[in-house]
C-alpha positions as CSV (number, residue, x, y, z in Angstrom):
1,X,0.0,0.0,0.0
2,X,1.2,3.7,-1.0
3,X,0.9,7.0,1.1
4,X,-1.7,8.0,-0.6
5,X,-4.4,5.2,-1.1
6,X,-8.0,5.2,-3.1
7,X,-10.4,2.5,-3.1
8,X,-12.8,2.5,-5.3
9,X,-14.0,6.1,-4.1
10,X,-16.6,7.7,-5.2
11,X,-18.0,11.4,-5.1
12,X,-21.5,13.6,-6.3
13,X,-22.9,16.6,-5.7
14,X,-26.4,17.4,-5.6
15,X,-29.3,15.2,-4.9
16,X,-32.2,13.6,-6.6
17,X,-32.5,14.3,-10.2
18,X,-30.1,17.2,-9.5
19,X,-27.4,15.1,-8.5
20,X,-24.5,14.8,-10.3
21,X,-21.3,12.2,-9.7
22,X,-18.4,13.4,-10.1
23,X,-16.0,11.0,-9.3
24,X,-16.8,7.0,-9.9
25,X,-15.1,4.0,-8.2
26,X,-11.4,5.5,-8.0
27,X,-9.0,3.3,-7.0
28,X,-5.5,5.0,-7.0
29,X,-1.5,4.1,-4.9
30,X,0.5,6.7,-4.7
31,X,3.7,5.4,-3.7
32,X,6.2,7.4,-1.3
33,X,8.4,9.9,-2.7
34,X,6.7,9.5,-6.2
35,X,5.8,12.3,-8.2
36,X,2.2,11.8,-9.6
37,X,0.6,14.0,-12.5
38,X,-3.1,13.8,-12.3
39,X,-4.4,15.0,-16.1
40,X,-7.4,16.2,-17.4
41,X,-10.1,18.1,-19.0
42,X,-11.2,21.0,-17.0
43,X,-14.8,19.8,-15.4
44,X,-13.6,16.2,-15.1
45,X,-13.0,16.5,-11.3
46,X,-9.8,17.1,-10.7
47,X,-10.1,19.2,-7.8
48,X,-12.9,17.1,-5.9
49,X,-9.9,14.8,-6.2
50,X,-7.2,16.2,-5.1
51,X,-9.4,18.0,-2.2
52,X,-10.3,14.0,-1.0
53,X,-6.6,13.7,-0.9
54,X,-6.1,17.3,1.4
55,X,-9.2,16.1,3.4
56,X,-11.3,19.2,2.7
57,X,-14.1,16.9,1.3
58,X,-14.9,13.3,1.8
59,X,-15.7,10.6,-0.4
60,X,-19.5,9.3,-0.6
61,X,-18.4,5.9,-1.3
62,X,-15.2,3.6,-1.0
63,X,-12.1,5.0,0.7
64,X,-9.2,7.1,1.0
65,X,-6.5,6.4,3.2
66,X,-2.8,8.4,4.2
67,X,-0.4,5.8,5.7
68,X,-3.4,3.1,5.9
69,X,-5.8,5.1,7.9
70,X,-8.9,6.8,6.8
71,X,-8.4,10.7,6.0
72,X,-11.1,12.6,8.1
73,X,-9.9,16.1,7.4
74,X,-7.5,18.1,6.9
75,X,-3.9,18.0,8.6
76,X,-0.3,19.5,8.1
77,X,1.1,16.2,6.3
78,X,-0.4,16.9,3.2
79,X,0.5,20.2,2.2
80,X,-1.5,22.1,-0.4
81,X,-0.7,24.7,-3.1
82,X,-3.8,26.2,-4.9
83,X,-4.2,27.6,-8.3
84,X,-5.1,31.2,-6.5
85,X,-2.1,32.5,-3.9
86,X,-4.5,32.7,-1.6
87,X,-2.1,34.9,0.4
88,X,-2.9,37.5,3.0
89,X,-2.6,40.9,1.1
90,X,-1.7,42.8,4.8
91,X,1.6,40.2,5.6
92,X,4.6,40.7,3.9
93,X,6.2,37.6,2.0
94,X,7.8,36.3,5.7
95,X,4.9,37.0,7.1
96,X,2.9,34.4,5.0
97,X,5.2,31.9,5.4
98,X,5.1,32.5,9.4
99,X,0.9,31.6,9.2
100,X,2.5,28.3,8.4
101,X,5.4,28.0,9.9
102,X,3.8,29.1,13.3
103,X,0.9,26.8,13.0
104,X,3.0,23.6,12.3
105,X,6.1,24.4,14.7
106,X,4.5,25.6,18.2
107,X,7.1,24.2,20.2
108,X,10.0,25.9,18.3
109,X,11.7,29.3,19.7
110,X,10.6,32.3,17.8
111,X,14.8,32.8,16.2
112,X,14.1,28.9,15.2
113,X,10.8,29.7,13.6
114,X,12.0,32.7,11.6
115,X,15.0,30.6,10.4
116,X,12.5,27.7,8.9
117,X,10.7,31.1,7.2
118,X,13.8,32.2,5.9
119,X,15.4,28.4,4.4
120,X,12.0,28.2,2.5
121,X,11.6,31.6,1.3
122,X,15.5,31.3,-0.1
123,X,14.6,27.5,-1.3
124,X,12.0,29.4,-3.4
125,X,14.1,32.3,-4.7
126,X,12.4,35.1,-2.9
127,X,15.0,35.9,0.3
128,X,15.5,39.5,-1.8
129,X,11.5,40.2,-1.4
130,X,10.8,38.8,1.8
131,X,9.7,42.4,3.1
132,X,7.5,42.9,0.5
133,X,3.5,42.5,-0.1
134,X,1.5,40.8,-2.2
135,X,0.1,43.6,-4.0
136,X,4.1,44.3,-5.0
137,X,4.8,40.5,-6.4
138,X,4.1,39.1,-9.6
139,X,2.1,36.4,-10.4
140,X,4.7,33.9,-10.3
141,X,6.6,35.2,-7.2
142,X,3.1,35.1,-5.7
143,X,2.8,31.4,-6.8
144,X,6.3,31.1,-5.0
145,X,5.3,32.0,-2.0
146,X,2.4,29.9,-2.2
147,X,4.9,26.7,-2.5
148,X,6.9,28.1,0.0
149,X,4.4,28.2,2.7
150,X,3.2,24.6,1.9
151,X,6.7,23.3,1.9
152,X,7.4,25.5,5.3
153,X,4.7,22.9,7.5
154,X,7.4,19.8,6.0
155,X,4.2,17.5,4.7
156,X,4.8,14.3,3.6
157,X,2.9,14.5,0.7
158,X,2.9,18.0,-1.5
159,X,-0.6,18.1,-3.4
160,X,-0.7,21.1,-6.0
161,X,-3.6,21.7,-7.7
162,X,-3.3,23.4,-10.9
163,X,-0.6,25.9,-9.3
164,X,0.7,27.2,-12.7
165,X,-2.1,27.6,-14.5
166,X,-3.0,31.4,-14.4
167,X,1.0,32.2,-15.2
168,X,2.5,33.5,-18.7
169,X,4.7,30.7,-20.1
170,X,8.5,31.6,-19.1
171,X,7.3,32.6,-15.6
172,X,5.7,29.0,-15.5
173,X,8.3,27.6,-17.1
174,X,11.0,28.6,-14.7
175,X,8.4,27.7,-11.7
176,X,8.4,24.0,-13.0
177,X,12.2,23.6,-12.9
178,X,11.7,25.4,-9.1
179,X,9.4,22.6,-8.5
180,X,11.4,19.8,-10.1
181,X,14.4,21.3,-7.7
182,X,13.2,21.1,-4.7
183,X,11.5,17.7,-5.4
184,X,14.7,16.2,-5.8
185,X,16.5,18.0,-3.2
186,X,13.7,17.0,-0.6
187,X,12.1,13.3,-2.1
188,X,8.4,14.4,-1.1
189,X,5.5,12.3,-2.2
190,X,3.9,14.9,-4.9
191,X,0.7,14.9,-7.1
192,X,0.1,17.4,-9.2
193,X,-2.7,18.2,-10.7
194,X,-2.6,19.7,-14.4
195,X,-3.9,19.9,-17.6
196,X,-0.4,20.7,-19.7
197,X,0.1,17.3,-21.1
198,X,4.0,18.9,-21.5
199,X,4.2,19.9,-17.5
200,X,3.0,16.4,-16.8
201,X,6.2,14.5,-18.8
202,X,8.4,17.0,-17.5
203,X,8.0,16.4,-13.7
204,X,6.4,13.2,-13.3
205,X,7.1,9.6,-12.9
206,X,3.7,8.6,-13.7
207,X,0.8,10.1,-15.2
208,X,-3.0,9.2,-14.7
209,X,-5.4,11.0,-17.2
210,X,-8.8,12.0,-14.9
211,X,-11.4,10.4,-17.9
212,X,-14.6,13.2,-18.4
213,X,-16.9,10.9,-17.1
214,X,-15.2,10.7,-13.6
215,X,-13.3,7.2,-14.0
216,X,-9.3,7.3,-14.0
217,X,-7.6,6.1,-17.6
218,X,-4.2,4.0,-17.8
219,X,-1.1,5.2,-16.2
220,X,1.6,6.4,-18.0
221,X,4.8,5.4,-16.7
222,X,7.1,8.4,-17.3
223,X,10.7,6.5,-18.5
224,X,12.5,9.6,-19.8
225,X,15.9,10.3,-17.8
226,X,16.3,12.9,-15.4
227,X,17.2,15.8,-15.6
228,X,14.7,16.6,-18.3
229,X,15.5,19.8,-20.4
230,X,13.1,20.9,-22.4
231,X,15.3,21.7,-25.4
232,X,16.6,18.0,-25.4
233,X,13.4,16.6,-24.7
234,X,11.8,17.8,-28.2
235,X,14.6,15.8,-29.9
236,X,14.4,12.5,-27.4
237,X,12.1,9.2,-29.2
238,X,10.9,8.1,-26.0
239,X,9.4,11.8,-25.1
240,X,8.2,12.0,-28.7
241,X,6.1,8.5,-28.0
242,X,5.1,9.6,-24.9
243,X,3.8,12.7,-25.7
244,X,1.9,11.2,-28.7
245,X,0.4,8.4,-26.7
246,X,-0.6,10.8,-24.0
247,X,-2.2,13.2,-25.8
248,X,-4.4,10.8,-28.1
249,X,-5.7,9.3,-25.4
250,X,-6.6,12.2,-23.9
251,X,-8.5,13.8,-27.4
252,X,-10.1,10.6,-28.0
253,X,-11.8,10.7,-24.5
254,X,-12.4,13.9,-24.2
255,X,-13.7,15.1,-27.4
256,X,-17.1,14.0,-28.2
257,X,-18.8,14.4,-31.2
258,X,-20.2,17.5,-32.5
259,X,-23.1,18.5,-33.2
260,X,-24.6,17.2,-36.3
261,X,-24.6,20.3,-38.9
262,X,-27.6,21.2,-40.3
263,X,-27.7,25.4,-41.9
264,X,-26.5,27.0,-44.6
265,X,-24.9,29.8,-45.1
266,X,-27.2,32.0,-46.6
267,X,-25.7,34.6,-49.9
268,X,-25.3,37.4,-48.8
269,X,-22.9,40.2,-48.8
270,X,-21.2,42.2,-46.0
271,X,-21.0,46.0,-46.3
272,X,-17.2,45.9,-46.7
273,X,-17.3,42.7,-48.9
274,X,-17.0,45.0,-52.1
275,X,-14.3,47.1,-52.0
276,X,-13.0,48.3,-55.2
277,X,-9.7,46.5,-54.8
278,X,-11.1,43.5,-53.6
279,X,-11.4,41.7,-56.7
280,X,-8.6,43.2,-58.2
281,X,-6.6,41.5,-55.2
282,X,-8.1,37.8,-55.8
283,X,-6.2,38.0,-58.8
284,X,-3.8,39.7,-59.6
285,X,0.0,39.6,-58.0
286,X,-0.5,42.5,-55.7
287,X,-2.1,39.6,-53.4
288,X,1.3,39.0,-52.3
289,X,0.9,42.3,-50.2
290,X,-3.3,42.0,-49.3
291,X,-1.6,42.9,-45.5
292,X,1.3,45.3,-45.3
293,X,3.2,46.3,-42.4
294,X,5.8,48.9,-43.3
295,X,8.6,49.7,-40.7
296,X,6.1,49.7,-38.2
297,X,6.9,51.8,-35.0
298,X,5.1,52.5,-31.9
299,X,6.7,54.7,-29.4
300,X,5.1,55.6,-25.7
301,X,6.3,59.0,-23.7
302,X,7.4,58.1,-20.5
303,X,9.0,60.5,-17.6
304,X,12.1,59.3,-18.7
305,X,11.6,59.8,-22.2
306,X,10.1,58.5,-25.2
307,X,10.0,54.4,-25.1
308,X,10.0,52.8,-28.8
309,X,8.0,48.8,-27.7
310,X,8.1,48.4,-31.6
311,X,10.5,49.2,-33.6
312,X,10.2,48.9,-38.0
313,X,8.2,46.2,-37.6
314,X,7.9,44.9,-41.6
315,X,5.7,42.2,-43.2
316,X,3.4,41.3,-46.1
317,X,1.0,38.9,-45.9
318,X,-0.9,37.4,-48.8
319,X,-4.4,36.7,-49.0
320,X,-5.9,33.8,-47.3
321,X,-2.5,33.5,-45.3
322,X,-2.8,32.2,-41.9
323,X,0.5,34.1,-39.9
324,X,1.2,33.2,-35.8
325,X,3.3,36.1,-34.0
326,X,4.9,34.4,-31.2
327,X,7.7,36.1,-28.1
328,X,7.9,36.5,-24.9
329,X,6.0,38.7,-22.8
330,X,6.7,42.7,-23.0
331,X,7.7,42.1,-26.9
332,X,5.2,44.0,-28.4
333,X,2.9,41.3,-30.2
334,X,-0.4,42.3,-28.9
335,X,1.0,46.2,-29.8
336,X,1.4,45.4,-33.1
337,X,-2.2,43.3,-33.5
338,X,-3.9,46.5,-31.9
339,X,-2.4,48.7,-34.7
340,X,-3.7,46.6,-37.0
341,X,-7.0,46.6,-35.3
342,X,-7.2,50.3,-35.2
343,X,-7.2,50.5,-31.8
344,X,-3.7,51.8,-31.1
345,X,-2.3,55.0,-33.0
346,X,0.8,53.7,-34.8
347,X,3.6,56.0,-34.4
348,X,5.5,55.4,-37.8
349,X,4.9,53.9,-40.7
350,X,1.9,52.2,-42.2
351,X,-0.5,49.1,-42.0
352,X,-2.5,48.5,-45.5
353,X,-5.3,46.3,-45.8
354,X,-7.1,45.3,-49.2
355,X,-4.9,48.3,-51.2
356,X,-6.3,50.7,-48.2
357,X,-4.5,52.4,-45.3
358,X,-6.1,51.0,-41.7
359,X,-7.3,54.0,-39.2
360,X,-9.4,53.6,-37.0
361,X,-11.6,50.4,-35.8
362,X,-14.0,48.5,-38.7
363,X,-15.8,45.3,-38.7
364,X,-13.9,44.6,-41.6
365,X,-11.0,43.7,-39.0
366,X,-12.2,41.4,-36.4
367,X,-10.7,41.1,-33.6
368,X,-10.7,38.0,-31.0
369,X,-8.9,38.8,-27.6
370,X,-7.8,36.5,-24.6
371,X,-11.5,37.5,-22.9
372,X,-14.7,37.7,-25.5
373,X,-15.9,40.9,-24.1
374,X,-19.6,39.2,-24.0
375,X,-23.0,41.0,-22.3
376,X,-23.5,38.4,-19.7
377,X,-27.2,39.7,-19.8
378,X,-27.2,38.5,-23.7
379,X,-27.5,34.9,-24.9
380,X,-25.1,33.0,-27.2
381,X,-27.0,34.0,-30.2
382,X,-27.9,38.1,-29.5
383,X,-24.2,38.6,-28.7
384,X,-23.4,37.4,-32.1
385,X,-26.3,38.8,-33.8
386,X,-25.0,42.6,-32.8
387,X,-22.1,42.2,-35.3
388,X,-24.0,40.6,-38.1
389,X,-27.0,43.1,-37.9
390,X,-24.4,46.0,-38.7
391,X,-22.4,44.4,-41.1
392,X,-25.1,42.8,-43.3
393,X,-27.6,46.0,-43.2
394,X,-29.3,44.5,-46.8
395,X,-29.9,41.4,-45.7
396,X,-33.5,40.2,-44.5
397,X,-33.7,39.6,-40.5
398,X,-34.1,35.8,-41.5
399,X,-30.9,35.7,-43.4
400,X,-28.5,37.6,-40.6
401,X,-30.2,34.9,-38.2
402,X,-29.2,32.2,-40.1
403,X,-25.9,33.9,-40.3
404,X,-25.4,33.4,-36.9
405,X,-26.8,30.2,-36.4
406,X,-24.1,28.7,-39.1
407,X,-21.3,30.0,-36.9
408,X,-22.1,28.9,-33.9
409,X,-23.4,25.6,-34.9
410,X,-19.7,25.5,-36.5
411,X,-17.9,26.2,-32.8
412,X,-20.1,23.4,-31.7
413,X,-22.8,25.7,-29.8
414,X,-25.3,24.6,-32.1
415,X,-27.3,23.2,-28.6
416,X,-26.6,26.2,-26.7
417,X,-27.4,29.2,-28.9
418,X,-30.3,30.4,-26.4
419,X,-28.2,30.1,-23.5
420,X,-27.2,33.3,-21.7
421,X,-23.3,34.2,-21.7
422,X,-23.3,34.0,-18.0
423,X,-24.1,30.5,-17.9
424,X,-21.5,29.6,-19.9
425,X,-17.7,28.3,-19.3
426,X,-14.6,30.7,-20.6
427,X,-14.6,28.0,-23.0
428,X,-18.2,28.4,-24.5
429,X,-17.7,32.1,-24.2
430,X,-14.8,32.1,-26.0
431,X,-16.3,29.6,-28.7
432,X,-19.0,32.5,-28.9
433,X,-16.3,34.9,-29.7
434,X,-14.8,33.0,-32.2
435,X,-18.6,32.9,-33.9
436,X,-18.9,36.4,-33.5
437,X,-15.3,36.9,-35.5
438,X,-16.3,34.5,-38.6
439,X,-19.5,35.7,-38.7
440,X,-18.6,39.8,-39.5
441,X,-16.9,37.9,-42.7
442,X,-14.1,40.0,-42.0
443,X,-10.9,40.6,-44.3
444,X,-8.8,40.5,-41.8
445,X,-8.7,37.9,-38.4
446,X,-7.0,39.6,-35.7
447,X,-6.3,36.7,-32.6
448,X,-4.9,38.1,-29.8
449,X,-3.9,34.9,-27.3
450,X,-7.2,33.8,-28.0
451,X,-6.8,30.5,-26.1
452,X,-4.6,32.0,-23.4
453,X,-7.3,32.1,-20.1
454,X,-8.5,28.3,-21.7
455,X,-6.8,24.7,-19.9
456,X,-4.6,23.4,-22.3
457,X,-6.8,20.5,-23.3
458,X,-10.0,22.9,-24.4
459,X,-7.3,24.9,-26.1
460,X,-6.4,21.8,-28.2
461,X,-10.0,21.2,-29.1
462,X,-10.8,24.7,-29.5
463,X,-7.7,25.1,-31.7
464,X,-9.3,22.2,-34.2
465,X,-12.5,23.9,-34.0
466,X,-11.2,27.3,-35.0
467,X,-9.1,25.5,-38.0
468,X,-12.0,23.7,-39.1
469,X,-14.0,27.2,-39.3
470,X,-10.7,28.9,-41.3
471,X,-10.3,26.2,-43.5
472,X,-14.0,27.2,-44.2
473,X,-13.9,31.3,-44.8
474,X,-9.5,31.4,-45.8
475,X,-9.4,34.6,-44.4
476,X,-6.4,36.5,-44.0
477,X,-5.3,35.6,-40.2
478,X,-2.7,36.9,-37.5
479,X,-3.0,35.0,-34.6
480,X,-0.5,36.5,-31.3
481,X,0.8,33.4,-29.1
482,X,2.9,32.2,-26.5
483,X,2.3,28.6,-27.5
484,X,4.8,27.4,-29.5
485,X,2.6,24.0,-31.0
486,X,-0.4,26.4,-31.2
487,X,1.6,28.9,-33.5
488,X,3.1,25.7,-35.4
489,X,-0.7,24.1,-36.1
490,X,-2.2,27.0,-36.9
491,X,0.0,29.1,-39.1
492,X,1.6,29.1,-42.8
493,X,4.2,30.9,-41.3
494,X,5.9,31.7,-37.8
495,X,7.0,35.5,-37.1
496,X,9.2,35.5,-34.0
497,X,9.9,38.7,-32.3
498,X,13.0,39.8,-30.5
499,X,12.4,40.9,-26.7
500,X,11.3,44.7,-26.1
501,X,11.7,47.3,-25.9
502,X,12.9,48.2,-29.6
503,X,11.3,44.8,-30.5
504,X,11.3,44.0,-34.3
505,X,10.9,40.9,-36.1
506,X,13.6,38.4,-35.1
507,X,13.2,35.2,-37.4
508,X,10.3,34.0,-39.9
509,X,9.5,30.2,-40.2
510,X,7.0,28.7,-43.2
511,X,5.5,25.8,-41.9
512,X,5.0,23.2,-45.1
513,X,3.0,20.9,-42.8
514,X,-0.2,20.0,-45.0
515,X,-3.5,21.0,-44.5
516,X,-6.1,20.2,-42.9
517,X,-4.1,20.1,-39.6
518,X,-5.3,18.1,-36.6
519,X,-2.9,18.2,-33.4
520,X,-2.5,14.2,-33.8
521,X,-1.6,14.1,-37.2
522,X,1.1,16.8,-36.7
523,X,2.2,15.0,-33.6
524,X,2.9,12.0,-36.1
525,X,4.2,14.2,-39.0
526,X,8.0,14.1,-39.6
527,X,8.7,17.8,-39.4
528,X,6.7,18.9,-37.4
529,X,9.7,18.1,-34.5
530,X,12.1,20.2,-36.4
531,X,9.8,23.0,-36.5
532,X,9.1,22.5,-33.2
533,X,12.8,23.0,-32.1
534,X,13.9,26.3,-34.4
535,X,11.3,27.8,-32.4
536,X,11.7,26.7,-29.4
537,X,15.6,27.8,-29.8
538,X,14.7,30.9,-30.8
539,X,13.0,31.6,-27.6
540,X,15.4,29.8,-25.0
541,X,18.2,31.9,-27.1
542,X,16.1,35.2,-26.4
543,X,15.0,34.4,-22.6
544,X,16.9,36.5,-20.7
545,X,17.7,38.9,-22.9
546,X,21.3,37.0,-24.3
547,X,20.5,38.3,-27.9
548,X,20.8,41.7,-26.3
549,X,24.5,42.3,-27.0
550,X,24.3,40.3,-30.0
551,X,21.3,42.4,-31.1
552,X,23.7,45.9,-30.1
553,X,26.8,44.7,-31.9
């Protein structure tokens, strides 16, 4: 028998024909000092579980046991890192720690307690900004102090649920290889719960996939040596098989059919569908340049003088071309998408769309940010309907209806059109977003980390939905993201920008991968590793700013 011990345990909520199980017949060993990734679909019950590990809920049925006996609540052994800080804003970061420390070691002097505060604040890279609040941390050094306060009561088991899931990608990235320090320095029993298929195969041993309906899948026995870089790990077989494996499973559980389609889309023309270029530009050569940025600048005034984020930023795009604009955070990506929005004043040079300059906002450029910007009050189908009714002013209230319903049947909302945004997940509402995008028949896609607030495993599926709906419409595309497979599926080519400020274009990548893309054929796909790495490279090579004296020289 593990630590950690399920048998066949079982949890619902609700009662009557409310009730709804949530967990059915688990029957789990975690062995001591293994690290165990718990991974799923957001929904599937992930927390309920882990919160029967912490004691905070118990099971309806079966067991769950800590060293053989029966957990009844909560206790000090099993430590527990949230995906909120939950932190007192008042303390300072010591102060946090000392809840913790305080509560666990009673009997210890006061100078013995402060030094425990102290080895786990420097264990967690924070001994510079122990004096500081809250309010004055980022997320990640936040998240930090979160660890650092669960490692400070010295559990036996460390259960993290979903701890990095709200952070940018190099902040989380550098908080796994935290994690995977102190895990080998210290031996504790972990389980981690996740939803980054990637986080999983770097820090576990093993890895359980939580199935949608509540029952646990096959483990995964993670083989690959330690320690696993991440560079080196994208050219290892065994990670590559792995990852595969892993990650079909997981699509082909948790993506269920869609809804079958049954509307049209009815003929009719959007107010900007006729330009008097827009012909002229299906045809003729000039399509090579239907989007132009030219030495694009944009330049803030600070109090210490004028700041340039973006700096002759230059590319064409042709028509129907699907571009992804991928950096780290602070390199101006999302700067230059709201110029090309017409929602930020460019400070030099020129975006053309169609033949035309852009100024202002227009519904011929749609835009799709990280948050839909939905009226909660509206359902599925009036938020959408405000865009069509203004761009199709000719067309009978029967067509722009069925306009709408083709979209949103298409982002697999086809049974939840009437429902008001407000009842709906971040990942309907962001599938309602996407509708609302297509269905202005826009020139020009703007997607600005569209996926970015989303799990990773309804990214993937609303990734394949929002490919399925492009491969429909071809229209011209710049998608801003921090996902390196998300810029790789969804792009002809990958624009990688140099880190700000004075950020400019950096490298440009054409993807030859064929089309239709799903994320398990490219998975399979020779090249798609390759790919895969020149980015990748790029970004490790620009992390901390290393091309900066290369980039002065």
């Amino acid at each position: 028998m593990g630590i950690l011990t399920f048998k066949s345990a079982g949890k619902g909520f609700g009662s009557g024909t409310e009730r709804v199980e949530v967990l059915k017949d688990i029957s789990l060993d975690v062995a001591e000092g293994e690290f165990l990734a718990i991974l799923g679909f957001s929904g599937t019950g992930k927390t309920t579980l882990i919160n029967l590990m912490a004691g905070l809920t118990t099971p309806d049925s079966g067991e769950v046991l800590f060293k053989g006996a029966p957990i009844t609540g909560p206790g000090p052994e099993r430590g527990l890192v949230f995906q909120s800080y939950s932190l007192m804003p008042w303390l300072t970061v010591a102060g946090n720690v000392a809840l913790a420390v305080d509560a666990v070691h009673k009997q210890a002097s006061r100078a013995e307690r402060a030094a425990i505060v102290d080895k786990f604040i420097n264990m967690v890279g924070l001994g510079p900004a122990k004096a500081r609040r809250p309010a004055e941390l980022s997320g990640g050094m936040r998240q930090r102090v979160s660890v650092a306060r669960a490692l400070a009561m010295n559990p036996a088991v460390l259960l993290m649920d979903e701890p990095l899931s709200a952070l940018d990608a190099l902040t989380r990235a550098n908080l796994q290889d935290e994690i995977t320090r102190i895990w080998q320095a210290d031996r504790k029993t972990v389980v981690l719960i996740t939803n980054d298929v990637d986080e999983a195969l770097l820090l576990a041993d093993r890895i359980v996939p939580l199935n949608p309906d509540g029952t646990l899948g096959p483990a995964f026995k993670v083989a690959i040596p330690r320690p696993r870089s991440r560079t080196a790990m994208n050219h290892d077989t065994a990670f590559k098989a792995l990852r595969a494996e892993v990650t079909k499973y997981l699509m082909d559980a948790g993506i269920s059919g869609k809804v079958a389609e049954t509307r049209l889309l009815p003929q009719v023309t959007p107010i900007h569908g006729t330009p008097r270029a827009y012909a002229q530009a299906a045809k003729s050569p000039a399509s090579d340049k239907y989007l132009e940025f030219s030495q694009l600048s944009k330049v803030y005034p600070t109090p210490q003088g004028p700041l340039t984020v973006v700096d002759k930023f230059d590319l064409k795009l042709r028509k129907g071309e699907f571009v992804s604009l991928i950096g780290h955070s602070g390199c101006g990506k999302s700067t230059v998408l709201t110029m090309a929005a017409g929602l930020n004043d460019i400070s030099s040079g020129a975006i053309k769309l169609d033949g035309r300059e852009v100024t202002g906002a227009n519904p011929e450029r749609a835009v799709v940010f990280q948050s839909p910007s939905l009226f909660p009050w509206l359902t599925a189908k009036e938020n959408v309907a405000i865009g069509v009714d203004r761009v199709y002013p000719t067309a009978s209230r029967a067509e722009r209806q069925e306009v709408v319903e083709y979209y949103l049947e298409r982002v697999g909302l086809g049974d939840a059109m009437d429902r008001p945004a407000s009842e709906m997940s971040n990942g309907m509402r962001q599938r309602v977003g996407i509708a609302r995008a297509f269905a202005l028949s826009p020139k020009l896609l703007l997607l600005d980390e569209p996926f970015g607030m989303l799990d990773s495993l309804t990214r993937w599926e609303l990734q394949e939905v929002l490919m399925e709906v492009w491969s429909r419409t071809k229209v011209t595309a710049v998608c801003v993201t921090h996902d390196v497979d998300e810029a790789i599926l969804l792009a002809d080519r990958v624009v990688m920008m140099t880190n700000g400020p004075r950020a400019t274009i950096g490298k440009i990548t054409e993807v030859k991968l064929p089309r239709p893309r799903t994320r398990k054929a490219l998975l399979e796909h020779p090249d798609y590793y390759a790919y895969r790495a020149e980015v990748l490279q790029f970004l490790e090579d620009y992390e901390h700013g290393h091309q900066k004296k290369k980039d002065a020289a």
